[in-house]
TIMAR-174230 format. One record per residue (C-alpha): x, y, z; residue number from 1. Coordinates in steps of 0.1 Angstrom, whole numbers, m for minus. Example, Ala and Ser with C-alpha at 12.3 -4.5 7.8 and 13.67 -1.06 7.14 Angstrom:
<nodes>
(node (123 m45 78) 1)
(node (137 m11 71) 2)
</nodes>
This chain:
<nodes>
(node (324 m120 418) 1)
(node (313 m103 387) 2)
(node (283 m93 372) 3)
(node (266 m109 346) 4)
(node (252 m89 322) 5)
(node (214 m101 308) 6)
(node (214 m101 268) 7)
(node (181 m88 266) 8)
(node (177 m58 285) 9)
(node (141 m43 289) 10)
(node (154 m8 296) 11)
(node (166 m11 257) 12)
(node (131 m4 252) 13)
(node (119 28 264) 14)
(node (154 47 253) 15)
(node (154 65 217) 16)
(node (163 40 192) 17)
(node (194 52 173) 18)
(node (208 85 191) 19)
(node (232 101 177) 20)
(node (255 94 207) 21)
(node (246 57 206) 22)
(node (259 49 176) 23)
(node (290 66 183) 24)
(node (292 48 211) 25)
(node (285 16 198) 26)
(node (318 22 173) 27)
(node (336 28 202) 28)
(node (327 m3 216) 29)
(node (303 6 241) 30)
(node (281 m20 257) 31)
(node (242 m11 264) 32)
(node (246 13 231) 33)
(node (257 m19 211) 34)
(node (228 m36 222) 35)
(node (200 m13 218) 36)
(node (217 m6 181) 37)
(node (219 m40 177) 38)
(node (181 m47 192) 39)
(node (163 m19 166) 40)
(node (184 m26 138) 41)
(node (171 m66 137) 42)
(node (136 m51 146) 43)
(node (136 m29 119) 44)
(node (151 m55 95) 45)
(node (120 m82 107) 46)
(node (94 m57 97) 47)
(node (111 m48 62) 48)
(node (126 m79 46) 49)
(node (89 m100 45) 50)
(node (74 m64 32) 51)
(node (103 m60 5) 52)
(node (101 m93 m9) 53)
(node (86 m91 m42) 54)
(node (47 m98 m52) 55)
(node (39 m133 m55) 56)
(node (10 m141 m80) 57)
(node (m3 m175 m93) 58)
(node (m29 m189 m111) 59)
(node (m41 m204 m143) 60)
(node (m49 m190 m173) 61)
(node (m43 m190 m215) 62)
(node (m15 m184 m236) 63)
(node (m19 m153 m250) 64)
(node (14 m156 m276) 65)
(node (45 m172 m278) 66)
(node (77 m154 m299) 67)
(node (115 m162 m309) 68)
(node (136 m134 m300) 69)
(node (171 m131 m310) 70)
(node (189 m150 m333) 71)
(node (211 m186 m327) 72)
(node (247 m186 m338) 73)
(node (277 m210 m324) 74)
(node (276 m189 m294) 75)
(node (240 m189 m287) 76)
(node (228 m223 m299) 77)
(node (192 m224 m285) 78)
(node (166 m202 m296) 79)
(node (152 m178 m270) 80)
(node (114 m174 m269) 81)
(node (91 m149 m253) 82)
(node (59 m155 m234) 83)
(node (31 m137 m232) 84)
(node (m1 m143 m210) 85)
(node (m25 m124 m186) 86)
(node (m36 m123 m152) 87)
(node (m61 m115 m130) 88)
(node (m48 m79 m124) 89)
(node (m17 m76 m147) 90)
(node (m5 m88 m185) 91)
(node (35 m102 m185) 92)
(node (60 m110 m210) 93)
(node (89 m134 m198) 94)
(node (114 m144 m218) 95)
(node (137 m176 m212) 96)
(node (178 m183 m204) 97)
(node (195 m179 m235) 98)
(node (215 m208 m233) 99)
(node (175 m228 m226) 100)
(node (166 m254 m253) 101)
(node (124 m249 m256) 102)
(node (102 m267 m278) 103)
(node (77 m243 m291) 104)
(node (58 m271 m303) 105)
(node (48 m279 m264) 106)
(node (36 m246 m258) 107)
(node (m2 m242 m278) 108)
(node (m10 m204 m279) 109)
(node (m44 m202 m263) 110)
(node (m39 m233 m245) 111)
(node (m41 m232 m205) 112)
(node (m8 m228 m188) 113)
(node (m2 m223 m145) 114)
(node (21 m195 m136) 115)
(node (36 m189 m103) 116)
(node (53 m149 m104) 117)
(node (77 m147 m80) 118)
(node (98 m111 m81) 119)
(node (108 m107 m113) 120)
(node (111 m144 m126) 121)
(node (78 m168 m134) 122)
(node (71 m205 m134) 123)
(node (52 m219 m161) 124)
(node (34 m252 m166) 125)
(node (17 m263 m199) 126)
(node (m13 m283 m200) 127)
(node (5 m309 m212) 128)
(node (32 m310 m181) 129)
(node (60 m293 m198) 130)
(node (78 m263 m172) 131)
(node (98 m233 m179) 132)
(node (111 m207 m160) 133)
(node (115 m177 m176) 134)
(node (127 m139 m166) 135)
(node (99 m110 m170) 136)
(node (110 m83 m193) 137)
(node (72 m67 m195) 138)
(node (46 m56 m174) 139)
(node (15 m42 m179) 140)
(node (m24 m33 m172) 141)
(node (m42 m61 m192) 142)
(node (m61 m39 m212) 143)
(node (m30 m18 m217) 144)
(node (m25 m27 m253) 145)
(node (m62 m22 m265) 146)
(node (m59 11 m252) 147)
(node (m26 20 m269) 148)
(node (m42 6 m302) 149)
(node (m76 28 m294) 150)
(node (m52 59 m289) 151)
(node (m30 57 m317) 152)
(node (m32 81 m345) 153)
(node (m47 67 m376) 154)
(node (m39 73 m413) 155)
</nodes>
C-alpha cells in the first residue's frame, strides 16, 4: 500500500526557508522542496500584503477650495474640478474622472465635507449629501503652503 503524504509537514519548519538547492529543486519538481517554497512564500505574502496596502484616513473636516482644471471640448464634455481640503496630519488635492459631470454649486468652500482616503483615491461627502470620488494628485504637510509663502523671496 502506499504512503500518504501529510500536506502540512512540521519538519517544513525548522529547515532554511529558501535554499538555494530548494528552489532548484522545486523547478525540478521536487516534493518536500515544493512545499516548504510553497509554505514561506504564502507566509511571507500574509505578513506583506495587509502592511503594503495603502494608508487609510477618514474624518471630517472643511473645504479648503474647490478649482476647474482643464478645459471642455466635444471630447471632454464635463468640466474637471480639483479639491482641496486638510487633515488631521496631512493637506490633499484630488481631482475628479474626466469624463465626471460635478456641480460646483453643491460643493460650498468652507463648508464641512467627510473624506475617507483610501491609497491614492478619496471619498467625499458634502454636507448636503452630495458624493464624489476623486483621484489625489497632491500631498502635503498642512502648514506646507504657509511655509513656502513665509520662505519665498520678496520684491
Amino acid at each position: 500500500m502506499p504512503q500518504v503524504r501529510a500536506i502540512f509537514d512540521p519538519r517544513l519548519l525548522t529547515m532554511p526557508p529558501l535554499a538555494l538547492s530548494c528552489i532548484i529543486s522545486a523547478f525540478l519538481g521536487k516534493g518536500a522542496c515544493m512545499r516548504r517554497v510553497l509554505w514561506w512564500s504564502s507566509l511571507v505574502l500574509a505578513l506583506v500584503l495587509p502592511a503594503a496596502a495603502g494608508p487609510k484616513d477618514k474624518g471630517t473636516t472643511k473645504l479648503k477650495d474647490l478649482r476647474p482644471v482643464g478645459v471642455t471640448d466635444k471630447k471632454n464634455k464635463h468640466q474637471q474640478f480639483e479639491f482641496t481640503f486638510a487633515s488631521a496630519t496631512r493637506q490633499y488635492e484630488c481631482r475628479t474622472k474626466p469624463g465626471e459631470k460635478v456641480n460646483a454649486a453643491e460643493w460650498m468652500v468652507g463648508g464641512d465635507i467627510s473624506y475617507e482616503v483610501n491609497g491614492d483615491k478619496i471619498k467625499l461627502k458634502s454636507e448636503s449629501g452630495k458624493k464624489e470620488d476623486c483621484k489625489i494628485v497632491r500631498v502635503s504637510a498642512p502648514d506646507a503652503d504657509k511655509d513656502a509663502a513665509k520662505d519665498a523671496p520678496r520684491q
